[in-house]
VEXDO-457875 format. One record per residue: x, y, z of N, C-alpha, C, O in turn; residue number from 0. Coordinates in Angstrom, 3 decimals. Example, Ala and Ser with C-alpha at 12.3 -4.5 7.8 and 13.67 -1.06 7.14 Angstrom:
% VEXDO-457875
{atom {13.190,-5.690,7.800},{12.300,-4.500,7.800},{13.200,-3.300,7.800},{14.236,-3.319,8.465},0}
{atom {12.850,-2.250,7.080},{13.670,-1.060,7.140},{12.900,0.030,7.870},{13.409,1.138,8.039},1}
% end
This chain:
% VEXDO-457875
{atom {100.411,101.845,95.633},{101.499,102.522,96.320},{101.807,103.798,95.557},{102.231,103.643,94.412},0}
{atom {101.644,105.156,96.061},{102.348,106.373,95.644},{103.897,106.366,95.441},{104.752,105.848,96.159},1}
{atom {104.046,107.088,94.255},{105.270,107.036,94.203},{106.408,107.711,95.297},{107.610,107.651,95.038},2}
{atom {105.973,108.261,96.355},{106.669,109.210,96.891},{107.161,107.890,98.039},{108.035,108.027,98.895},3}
{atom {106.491,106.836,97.835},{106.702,105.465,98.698},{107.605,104.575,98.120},{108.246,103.828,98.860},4}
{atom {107.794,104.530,96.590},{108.424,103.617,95.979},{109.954,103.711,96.412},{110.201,104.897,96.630},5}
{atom {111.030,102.943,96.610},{112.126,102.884,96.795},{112.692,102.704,95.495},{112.108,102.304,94.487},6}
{atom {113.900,103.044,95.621},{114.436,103.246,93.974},{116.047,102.967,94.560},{116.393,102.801,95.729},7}
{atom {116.811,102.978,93.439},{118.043,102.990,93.977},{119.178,103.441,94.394},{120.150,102.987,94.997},8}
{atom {118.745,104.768,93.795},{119.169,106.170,94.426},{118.907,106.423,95.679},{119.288,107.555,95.978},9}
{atom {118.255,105.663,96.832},{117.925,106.215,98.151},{119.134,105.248,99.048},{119.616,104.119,98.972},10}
{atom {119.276,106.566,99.991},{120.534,106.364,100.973},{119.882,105.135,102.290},{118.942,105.297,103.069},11}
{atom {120.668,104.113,102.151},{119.888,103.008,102.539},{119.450,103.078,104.051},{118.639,102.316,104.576},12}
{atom {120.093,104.079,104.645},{120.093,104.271,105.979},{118.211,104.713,106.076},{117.166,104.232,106.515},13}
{atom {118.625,105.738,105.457},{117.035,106.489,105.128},{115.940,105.578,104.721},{114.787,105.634,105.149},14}
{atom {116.425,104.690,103.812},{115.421,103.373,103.722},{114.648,102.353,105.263},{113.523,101.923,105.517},15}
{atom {115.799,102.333,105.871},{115.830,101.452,106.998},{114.997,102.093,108.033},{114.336,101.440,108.841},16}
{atom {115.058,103.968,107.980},{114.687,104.541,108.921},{113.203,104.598,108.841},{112.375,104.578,109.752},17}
{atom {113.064,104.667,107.694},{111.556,104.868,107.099},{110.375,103.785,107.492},{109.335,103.828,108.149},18}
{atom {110.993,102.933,106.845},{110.596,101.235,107.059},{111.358,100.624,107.476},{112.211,100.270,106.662},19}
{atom {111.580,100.003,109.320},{112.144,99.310,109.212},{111.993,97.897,109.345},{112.759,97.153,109.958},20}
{atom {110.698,97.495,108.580},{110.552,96.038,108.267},{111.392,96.096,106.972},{110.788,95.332,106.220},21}
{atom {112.254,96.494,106.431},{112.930,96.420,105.622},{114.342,95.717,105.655},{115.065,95.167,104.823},22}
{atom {114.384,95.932,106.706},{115.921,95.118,107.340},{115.888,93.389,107.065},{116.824,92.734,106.607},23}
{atom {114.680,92.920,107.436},{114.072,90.956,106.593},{114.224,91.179,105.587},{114.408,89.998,105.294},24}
{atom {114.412,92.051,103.960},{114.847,91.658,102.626},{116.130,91.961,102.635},{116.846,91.425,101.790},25}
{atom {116.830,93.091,103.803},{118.298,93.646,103.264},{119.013,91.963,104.202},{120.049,91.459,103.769},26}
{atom {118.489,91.512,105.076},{119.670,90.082,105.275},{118.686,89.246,104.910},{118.341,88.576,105.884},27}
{atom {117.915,88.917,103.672},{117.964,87.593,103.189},{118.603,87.879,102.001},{118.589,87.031,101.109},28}
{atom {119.164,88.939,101.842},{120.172,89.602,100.507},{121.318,89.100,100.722},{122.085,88.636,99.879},29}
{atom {121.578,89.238,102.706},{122.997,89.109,103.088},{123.363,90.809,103.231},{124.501,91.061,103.626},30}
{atom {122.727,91.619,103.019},{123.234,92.994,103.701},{123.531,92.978,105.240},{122.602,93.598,105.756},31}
{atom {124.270,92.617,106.061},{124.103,93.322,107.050},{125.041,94.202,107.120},{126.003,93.950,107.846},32}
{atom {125.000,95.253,106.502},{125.925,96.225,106.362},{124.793,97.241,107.038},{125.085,98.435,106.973},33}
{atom {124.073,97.045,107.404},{122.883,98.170,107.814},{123.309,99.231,108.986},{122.903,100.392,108.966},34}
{atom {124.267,98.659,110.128},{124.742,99.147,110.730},{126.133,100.049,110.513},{126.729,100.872,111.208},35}
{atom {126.381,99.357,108.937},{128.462,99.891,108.809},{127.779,101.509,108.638},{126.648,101.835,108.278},36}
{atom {129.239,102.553,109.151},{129.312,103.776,108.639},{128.455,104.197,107.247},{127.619,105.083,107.069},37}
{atom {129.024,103.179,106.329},{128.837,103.555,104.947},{127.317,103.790,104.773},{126.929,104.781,104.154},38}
{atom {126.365,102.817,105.357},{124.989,103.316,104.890},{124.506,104.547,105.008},{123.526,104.901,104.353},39}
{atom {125.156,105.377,105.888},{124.441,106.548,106.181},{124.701,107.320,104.641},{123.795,107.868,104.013},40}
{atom {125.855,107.254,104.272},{126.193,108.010,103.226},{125.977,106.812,101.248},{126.199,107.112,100.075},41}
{atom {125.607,105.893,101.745},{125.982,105.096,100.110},{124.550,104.858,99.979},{123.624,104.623,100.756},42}
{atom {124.725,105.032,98.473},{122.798,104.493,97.902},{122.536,102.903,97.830},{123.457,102.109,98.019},43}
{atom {121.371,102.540,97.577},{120.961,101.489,97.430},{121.915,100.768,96.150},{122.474,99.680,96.286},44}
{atom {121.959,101.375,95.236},{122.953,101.110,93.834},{124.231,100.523,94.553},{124.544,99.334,94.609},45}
{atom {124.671,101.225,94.905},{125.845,101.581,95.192},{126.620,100.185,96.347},{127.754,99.733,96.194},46}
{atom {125.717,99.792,97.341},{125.715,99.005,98.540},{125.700,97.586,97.683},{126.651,96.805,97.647},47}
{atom {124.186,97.370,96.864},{124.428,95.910,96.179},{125.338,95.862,95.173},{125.691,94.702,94.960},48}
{atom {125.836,96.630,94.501},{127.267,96.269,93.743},{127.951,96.481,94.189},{128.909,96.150,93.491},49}
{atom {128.360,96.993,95.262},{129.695,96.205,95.786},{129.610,95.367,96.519},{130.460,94.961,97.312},50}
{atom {128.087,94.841,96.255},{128.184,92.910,97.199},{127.833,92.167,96.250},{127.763,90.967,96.516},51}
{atom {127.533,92.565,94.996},{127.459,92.038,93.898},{125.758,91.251,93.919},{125.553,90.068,93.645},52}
{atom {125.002,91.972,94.201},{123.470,91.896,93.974},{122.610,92.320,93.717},{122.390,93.360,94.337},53}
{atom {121.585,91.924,92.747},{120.921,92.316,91.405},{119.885,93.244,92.067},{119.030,92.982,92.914},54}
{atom {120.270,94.679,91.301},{119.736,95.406,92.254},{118.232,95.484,91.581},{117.502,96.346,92.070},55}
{atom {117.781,94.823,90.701},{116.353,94.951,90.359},{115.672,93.998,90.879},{114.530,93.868,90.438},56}
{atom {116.112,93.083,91.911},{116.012,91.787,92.491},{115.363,92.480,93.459},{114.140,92.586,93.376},57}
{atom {116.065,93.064,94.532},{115.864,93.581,96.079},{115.283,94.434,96.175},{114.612,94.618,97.191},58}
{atom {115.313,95.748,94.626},{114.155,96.747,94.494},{112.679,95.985,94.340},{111.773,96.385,95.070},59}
{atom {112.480,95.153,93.627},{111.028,94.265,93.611},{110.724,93.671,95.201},{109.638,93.862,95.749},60}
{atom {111.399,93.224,95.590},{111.211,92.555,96.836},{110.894,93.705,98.066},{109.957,93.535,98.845},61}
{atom {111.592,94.627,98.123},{111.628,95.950,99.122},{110.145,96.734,98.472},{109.261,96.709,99.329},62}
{atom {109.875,97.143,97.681},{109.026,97.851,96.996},{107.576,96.706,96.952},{106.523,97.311,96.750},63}
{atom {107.407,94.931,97.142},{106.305,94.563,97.397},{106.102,94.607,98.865},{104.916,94.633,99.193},64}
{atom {107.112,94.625,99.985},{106.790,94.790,100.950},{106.296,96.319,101.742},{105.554,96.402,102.720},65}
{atom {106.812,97.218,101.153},{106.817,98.472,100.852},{104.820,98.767,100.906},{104.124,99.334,101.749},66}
{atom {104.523,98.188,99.810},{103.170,98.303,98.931},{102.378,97.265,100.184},{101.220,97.614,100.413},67}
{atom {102.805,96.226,100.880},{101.870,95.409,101.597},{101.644,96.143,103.143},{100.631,95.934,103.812},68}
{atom {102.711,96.994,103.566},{103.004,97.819,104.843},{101.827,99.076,104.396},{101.090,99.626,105.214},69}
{atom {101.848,99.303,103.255},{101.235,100.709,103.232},{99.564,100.324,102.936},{98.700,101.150,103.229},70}
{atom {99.385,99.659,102.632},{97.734,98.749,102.000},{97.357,98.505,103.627},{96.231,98.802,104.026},71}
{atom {98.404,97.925,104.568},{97.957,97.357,105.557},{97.395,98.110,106.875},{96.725,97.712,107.828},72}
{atom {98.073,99.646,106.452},{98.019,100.971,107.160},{96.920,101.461,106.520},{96.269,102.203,107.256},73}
{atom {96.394,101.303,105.239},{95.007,101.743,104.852},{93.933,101.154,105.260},{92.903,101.734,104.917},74}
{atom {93.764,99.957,106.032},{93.167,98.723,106.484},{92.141,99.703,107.494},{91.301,99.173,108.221},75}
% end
């Protein structure tokens, strides 16, 4: 996976969702469904799991292997 693919936690989650949105199956087995509130357009990834209180190196691994299996699968 290029880094210009990697998700980090600085990215505005909306923009995450828009990008990939098989991404939405790790943000509610997190329990995000905030995907739709106002706030995503404007709050980072950081920012969204602490204030739901979830480990944001947890959901970056999980988003970032699915991330890497979407993009391998497009090289297919």
């Amino acid at each position: 996976m290029s880094d210009n693919n990697t998700i980090t936690g600085d990215m505005n989650i909306q923009d995450i969702v828009s990008k990939y949105p098989q991404t939405l199956s790790v943000f509610f087995q997190y329990g995000l469904g905030c995907i739709g509130c106002h706030a995503s357009s404007y709050e980072s990834l950081a920012e969204g799991v602490m204030m739901h209180g979830i480990d944001l190196d947890a959901i970056l691994k999980d988003l970032n292997e699915l991330i890497a299996k979407i993009d391998a699968e497009k090289e297919q």
